[in-house]
C-alpha positions in Angstrom: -15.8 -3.8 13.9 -17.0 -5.5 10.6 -18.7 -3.7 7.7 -22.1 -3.9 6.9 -21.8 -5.3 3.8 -23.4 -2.8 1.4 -25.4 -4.3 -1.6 -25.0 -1.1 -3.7 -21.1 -0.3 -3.0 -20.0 -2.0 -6.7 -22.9 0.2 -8.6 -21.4 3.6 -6.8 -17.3 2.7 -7.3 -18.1 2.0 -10.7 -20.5 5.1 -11.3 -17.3 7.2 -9.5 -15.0 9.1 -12.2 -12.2 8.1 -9.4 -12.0 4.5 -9.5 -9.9 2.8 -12.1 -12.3 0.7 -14.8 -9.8 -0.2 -18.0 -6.1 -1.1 -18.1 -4.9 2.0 -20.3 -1.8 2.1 -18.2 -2.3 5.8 -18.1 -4.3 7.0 -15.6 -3.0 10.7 -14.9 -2.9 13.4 -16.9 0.7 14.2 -15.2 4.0 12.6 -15.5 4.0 12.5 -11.8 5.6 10.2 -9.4 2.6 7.4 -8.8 2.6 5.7 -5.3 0.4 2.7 -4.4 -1.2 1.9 -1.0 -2.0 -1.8 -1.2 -5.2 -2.2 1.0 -6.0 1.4 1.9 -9.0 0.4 4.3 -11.1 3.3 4.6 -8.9 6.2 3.0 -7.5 8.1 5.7 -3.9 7.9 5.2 -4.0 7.9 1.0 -5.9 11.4 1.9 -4.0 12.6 4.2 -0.7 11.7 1.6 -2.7 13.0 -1.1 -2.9 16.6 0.6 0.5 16.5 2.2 2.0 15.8 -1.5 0.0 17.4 -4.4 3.1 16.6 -7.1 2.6 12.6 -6.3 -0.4 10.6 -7.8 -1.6 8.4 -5.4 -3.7 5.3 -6.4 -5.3 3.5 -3.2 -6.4 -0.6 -3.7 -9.2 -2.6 -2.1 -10.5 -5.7 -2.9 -13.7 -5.0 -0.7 -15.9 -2.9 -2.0 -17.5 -2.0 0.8 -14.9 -0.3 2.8 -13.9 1.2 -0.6 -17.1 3.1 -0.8 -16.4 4.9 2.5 -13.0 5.9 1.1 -14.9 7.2 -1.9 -16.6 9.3 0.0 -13.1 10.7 1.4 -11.8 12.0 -1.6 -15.0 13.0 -3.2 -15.8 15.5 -0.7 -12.2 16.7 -0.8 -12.3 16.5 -4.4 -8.7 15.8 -4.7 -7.4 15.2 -8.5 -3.9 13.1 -6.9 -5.9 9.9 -6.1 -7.4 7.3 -7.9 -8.7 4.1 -6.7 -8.6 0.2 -7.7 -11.2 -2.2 -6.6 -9.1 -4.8 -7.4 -6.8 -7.9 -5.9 -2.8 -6.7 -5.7 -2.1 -9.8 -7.7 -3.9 -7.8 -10.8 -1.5 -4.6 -10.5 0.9 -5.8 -13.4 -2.5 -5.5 -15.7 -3.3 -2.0 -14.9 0.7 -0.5 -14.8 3.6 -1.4 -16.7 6.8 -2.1 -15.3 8.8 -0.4 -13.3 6.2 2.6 -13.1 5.7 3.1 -9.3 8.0 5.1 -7.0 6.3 3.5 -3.9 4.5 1.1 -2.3 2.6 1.3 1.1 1.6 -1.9 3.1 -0.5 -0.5 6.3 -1.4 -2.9 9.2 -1.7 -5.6 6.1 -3.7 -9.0 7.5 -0.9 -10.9 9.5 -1.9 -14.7 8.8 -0.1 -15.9 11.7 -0.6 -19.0 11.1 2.6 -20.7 9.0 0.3 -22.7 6.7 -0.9 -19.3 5.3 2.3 -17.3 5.5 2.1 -17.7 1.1 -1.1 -14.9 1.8 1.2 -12.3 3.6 1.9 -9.5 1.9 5.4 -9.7 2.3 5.9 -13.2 1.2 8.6 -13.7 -1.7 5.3 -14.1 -4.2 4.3 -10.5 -3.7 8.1 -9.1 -3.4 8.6 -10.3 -6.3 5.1 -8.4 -7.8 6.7 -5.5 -6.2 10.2 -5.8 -7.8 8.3 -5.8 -11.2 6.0 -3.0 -10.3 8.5 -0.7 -8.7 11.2 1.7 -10.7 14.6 0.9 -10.1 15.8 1.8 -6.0 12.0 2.4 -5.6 10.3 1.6 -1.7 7.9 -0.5 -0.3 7.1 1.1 3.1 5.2 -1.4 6.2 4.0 -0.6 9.1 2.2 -2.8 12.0 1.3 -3.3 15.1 1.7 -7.3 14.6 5.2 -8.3 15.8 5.1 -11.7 14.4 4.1 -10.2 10.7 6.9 -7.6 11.0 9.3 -10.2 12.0 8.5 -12.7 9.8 8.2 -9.2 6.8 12.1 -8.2 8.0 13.2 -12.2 7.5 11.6 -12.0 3.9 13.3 -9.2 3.1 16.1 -9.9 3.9 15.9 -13.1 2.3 15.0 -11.8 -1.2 18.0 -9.7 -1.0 16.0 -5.8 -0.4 18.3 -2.9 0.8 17.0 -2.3 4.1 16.6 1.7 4.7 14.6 1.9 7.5 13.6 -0.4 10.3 11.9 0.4 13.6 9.8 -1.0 16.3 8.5 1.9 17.6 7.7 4.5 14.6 5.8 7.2 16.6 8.6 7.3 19.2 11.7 7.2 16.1 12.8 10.0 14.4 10.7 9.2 11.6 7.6 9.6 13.6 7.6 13.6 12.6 6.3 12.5 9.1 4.2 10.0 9.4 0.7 9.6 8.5 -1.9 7.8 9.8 -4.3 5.2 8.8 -7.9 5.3 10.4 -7.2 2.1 12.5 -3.8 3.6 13.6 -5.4 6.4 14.9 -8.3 4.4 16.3 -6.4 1.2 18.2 -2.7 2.2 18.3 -3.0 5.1 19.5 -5.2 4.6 21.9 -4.2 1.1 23.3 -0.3 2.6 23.4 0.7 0.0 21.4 4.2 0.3 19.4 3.9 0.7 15.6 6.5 -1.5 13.6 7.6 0.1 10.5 10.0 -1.0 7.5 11.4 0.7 4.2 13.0 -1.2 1.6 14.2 -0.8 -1.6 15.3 -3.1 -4.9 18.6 -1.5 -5.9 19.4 -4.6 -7.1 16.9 -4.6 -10.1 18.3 -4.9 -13.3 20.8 -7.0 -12.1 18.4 -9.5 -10.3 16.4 -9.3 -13.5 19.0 -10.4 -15.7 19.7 -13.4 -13.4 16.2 -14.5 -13.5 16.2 -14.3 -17.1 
């Protein structure tokens, strides 16, 4: 179900002392390991992360501020000092974190764009791996999970393709070994669940960092 769009949900991120206004590039008073959930939705699995691992900063990103607002409210009332949030476009990371700063990054149930005229959108196309490569530390993850066959397909091909060193790959997470750990986002909970349907999942990492660097040079 759609959003009511709320008219005031720009005027209460920006009022909140959790969401990310400058590009200081230093955004915790920690040198902890910072992890990023592109498109966090409404909260529930950056919160439930942020919980399960107090010694990791967690920074969650929307681009609609709506649905950010009811993530706010998440970690407001839990008052949790390991997240901060971004109101922002992925493209725009690389302004707000320098290079090779993040340990992590989470795609959950991402918007598929089936359609091939729009895969560029995907965020798993070569134009965000290569966001990622510059983002991530050296051998750090970007973790995937959905319950769109076609994206994760189409994801594996791409990663494969850009030359990622494929950790993890499953078609049915709950049901894997790796299921034990896993968190879950609101709409996992609310139509995976519930409808049985499998959860596709992917870790990769970019062991191959310096070395691809140099060659782009």
């Amino acid at each position: 179900m759609r959003l009511r769009n709320n008219p005031n949900a720009i005027q209460i991120l920006q009022e909140s002392e959790y969401l990310i206004k400058d590009k200081s590039k230093k955004y915790f008073n920690n040198e902890h390991p910072i992890q990023i959930e592109i498109g966090m939705g409404k909260g529930d699995f950056i919160v439930g992360m942020a919980q399960k691992y107090p010694d990791i900063n967690f920074v969650g990103v929307e681009k609609y501020a709506t649905v950010l607002e009811k993530a706010l409210k998440k970690v407001e009332a839990l008052g949790l000092n390991n997240v901060l949030l971004m109101n922002i476009d992925a493209v725009e990371l690389l302004e707000y974190f320098d290079k090779h700063s993040i340990d992590c990054i989470y795609i959950n149930f991402s918007d598929p764009w089936p359609k091939s005229r729009h895969e560029k959108r995907r965020l798993t196309y070569k134009t965000f791996l290569d966001l990622y490569r510059e983002l991530l530390v050296k051998g750090g993850s970007v973790k995937q999970k959905t319950d769109n066959r076609g994206l994760f397909e189409s994801s594996i091909e791409s990663f494969k393709e850009y030359g990622c060193n494929m950790t993890m790959v499953t078609s049915d997470l709950h049901n894997s070994i790796f299921g034990f750990d896993n968190v879950m986002t609101e709409y996992e909970k609310k139509f995976a669940i519930e409808k049985e349907q499998p959860i596709y999942s992917a870790w990769v990492n970019f062991n191959d960092l310096d070395e691809k660097e140099n060659k782009d040079e």
